[in-house]
Phi, psi and omega in degrees: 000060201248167214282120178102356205208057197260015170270086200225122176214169181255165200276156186234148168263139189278303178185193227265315188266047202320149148342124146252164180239079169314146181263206192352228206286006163279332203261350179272309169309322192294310209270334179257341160216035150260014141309280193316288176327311156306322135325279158341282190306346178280342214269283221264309189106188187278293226288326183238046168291117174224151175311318187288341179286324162281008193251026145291300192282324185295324191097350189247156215278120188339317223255332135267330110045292180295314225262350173278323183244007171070346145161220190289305216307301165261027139295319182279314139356283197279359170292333170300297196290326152337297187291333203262005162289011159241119193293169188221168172270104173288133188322152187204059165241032149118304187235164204287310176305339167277310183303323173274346167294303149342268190312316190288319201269335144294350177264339206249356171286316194270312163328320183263337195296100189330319225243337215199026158271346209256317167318320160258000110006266199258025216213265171336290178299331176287316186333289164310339177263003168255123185304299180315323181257340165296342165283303188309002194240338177248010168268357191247345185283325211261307159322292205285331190280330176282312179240043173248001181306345213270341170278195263334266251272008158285309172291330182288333200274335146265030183071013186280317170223173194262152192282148193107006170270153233264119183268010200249339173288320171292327161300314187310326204267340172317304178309312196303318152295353155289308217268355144314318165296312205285315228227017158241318201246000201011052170280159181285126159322117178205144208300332145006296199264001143317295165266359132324296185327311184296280198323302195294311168274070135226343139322306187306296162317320190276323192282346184103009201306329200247085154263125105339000000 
């Protein structure tokens, strides 16, 4: 999860036929154009994403485009599955209250972030309007979640919360009011409600709420 780049996940299955992911000049065609894609979508939005622009911007030719990835649904799609092949650090700084402050304040860096907040923005918001990417968005949600839980279960191991708790939930809830803000009420992100976020699940935690 590190700053600009808070889509970071381990793989989801896509469809009965995942993506491969091929080495030398597949991986290179690969690497240009969900580049592209992550432009275009930064650019443009989902609605007006077409395969041919991206195989414009990329250089490569419409016709693999279709034939690897069958159109924009699984360009978005494998940009997901892409995200969860770069690994990230989870916060480790001794304590629970920092470490969810860590987390809340990287999602609200890479969301706000003038130059490179509209990619994952609109890489989200396309997510949902796809069946196809929408698994992929929730095997990279239920991932990112499994292993940012590893600060709770570090904190239980030092008495910071009680034990049984449930921990990939204490994160869900530290997270959930950024992406409430960003992707229901489309209130503006402010660093605030980042450390409300933290501060409410670690209340929360500490009080027993997430007892299995």
């Amino acid at each position: 999860m590190p700053d600009r780049q808070p889509l970071k996940q381990l793989e989801s299955t896509l469809s009965d036929e995942p993506i491969r992911r091929p080495g030398g000049r597949s991986a290179r065609i690969r690497t240009a154009v969900l580049d592209a894609t992550l432009a275009e979508l930064a650019d443009v939005g989902y609605d007006r994403l077409t395969v041919e622009a991206i195989a414009a911007r990329s250089g490569v030719h419409k016709a693999t485009l279709y034939r690897r990835w069958g159109g924009v649904d699984g360009l978005i799609a494998d940009v997901l599955v892409r995200s969860a092949e770069q690994p990230w650090q989870v916060p480790d700084t001794g304590s629970l209250r920092d470490d969810l402050h860590a987390i809340t304040r990287v999602i609200y860096m890479g969301f706000t972030d003038p130059e490179h907040g509209a990619v994952p923005r609109n890489l989200i918001v396309a997510a949902l309007r796809s069946s196809q990417a929408a698994r992929a968005l929730t095997g990279f949600f239920e991932t990112q979640h499994g292993l940012a839980a590893e600060v709770v279960t570090r904190a239980v191991r030092r008495g910071e919360a009680p034990e049984g708790t449930d921990a990939v939930d204490v994160v869900r809830t530290a997270c959930a009011p950024l992406y409430y803000r960003l992707f229901v009420t489309g209130e503006p992100l402010e660093e605030v409600a980042a450390h409300r976020a933290a501060e409410a699940a670690l209340a929360a935690a500490q009080a027993g709420a997430f007892v299995r």
